[in-house]
C-alpha positions in Angstrom: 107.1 63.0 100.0 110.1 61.2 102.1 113.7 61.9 101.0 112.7 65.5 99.2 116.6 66.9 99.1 117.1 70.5 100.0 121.4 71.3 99.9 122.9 74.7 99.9 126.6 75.0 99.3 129.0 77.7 100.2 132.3 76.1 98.5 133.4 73.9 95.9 132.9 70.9 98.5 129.4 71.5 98.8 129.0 72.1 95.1 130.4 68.8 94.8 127.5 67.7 96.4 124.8 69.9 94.6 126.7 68.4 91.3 126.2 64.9 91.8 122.8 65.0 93.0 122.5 67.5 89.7 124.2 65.2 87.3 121.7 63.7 84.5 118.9 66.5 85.5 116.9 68.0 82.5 116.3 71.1 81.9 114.5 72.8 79.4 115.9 76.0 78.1 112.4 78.1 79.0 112.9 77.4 82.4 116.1 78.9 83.3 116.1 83.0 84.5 118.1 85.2 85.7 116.0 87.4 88.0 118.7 91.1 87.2 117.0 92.6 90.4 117.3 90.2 92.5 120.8 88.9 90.8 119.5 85.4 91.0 120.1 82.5 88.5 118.0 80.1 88.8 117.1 76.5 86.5 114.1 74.4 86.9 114.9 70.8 86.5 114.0 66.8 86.3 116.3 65.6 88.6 117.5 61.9 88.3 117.1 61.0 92.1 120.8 59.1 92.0 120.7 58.9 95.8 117.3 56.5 95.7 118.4 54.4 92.6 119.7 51.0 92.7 121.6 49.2 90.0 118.1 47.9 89.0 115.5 50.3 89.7 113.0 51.4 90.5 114.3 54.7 88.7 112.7 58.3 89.9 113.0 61.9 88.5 112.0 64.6 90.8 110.9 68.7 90.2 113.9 70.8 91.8 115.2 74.0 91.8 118.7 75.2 91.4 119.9 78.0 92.4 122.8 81.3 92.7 122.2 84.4 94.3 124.8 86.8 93.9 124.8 87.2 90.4 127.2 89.6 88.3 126.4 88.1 85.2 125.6 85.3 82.7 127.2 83.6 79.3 126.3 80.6 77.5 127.6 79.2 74.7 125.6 76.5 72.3 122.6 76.9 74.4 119.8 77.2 72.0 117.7 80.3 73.7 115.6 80.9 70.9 113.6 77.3 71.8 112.4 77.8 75.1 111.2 73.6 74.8 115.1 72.4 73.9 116.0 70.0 76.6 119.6 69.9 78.1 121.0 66.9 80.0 123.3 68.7 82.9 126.5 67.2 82.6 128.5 68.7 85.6 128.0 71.8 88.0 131.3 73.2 89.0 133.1 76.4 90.3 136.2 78.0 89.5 137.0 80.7 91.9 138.5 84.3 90.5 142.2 85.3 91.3 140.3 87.3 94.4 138.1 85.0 96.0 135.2 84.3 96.8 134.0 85.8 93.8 134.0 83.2 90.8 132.1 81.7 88.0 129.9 78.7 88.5 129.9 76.5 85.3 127.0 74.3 84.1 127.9 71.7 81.5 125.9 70.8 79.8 125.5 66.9 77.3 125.9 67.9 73.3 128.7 71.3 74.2 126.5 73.2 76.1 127.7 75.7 78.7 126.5 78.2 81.0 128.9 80.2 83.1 127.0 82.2 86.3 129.5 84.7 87.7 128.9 85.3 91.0 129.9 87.8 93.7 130.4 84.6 96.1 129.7 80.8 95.9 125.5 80.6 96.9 123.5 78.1 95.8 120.6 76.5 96.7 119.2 73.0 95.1 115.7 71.7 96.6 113.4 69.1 95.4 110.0 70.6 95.3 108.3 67.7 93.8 106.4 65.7 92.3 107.9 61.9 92.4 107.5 60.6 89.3 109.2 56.6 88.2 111.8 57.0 84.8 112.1 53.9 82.8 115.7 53.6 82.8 118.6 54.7 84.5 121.4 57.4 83.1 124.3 55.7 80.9 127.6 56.7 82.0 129.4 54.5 78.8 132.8 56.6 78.5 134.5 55.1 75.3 
């Protein structure tokens, strides 16, 4: 499995990076945890593989993992947690640092109003394809009216 991605980011540059490659990912609501012990958060997703798709195809979606150790907590808001098979389309992954960094809050917005806000002690996040490949008819529409 060429081109399987495996990022980590320590700042908002880097999570820059995880948020593009991110972007258009589904996720279903049953396969996002927060491991308490461990203070991980971490989201199981279809990612869009931007980085291999032309303007006309072929389109991929890839298995990945994303990511945040280092967790003091987690909020959501219109994130339906009572159906573990709603599907999300992430939107943006971004972080907002506190008034005493590095601590901050790592927001994931998500399409329809979704949001989930991962406070963490420090920015640590890991994204990594763990596959399968599998071709997507179409390719994400970005239309902004």
């Amino acid at each position: 499995m060429s081109g399987m991605l495996k990022l980590m980011a320590e700042d908002e540059a880097d999570l820059d990076i995880i948020g593009a490659a991110v972007q258009d990912a589904l996720v279903r609501v049953g396969e996002i945890s927060v491991d308490r012990k461990a203070r991980r958060f971490t989201a199981m997703l279809n990612r869009f593989r931007w980085e291999s798709a032309g303007e006309r195809g072929p389109y991929e979606r890839v298995r990945a993992a994303l990511s945040f150790d280092g967790v003091m907590g987690v909020k959501s808001k219109r994130v339906r947690q009572d159906i573990d098979d709603a599907l999300a389309s992430v939107l943006s992954v971004t972080f907002e640092a506190d008034a005493e960094p590095p601590s901050g809050t790592v927001r994931i917005v998500l399409a329809g109003g979704g949001e989930i806000a991962v406070a963490v002690e420090c920015l640590d996040a890991v994204l990594v394809d763990i596959g399968p490949v599998w071709p997507t008819p179409r390719r994400p529409d970005h239309e902004r009216g």
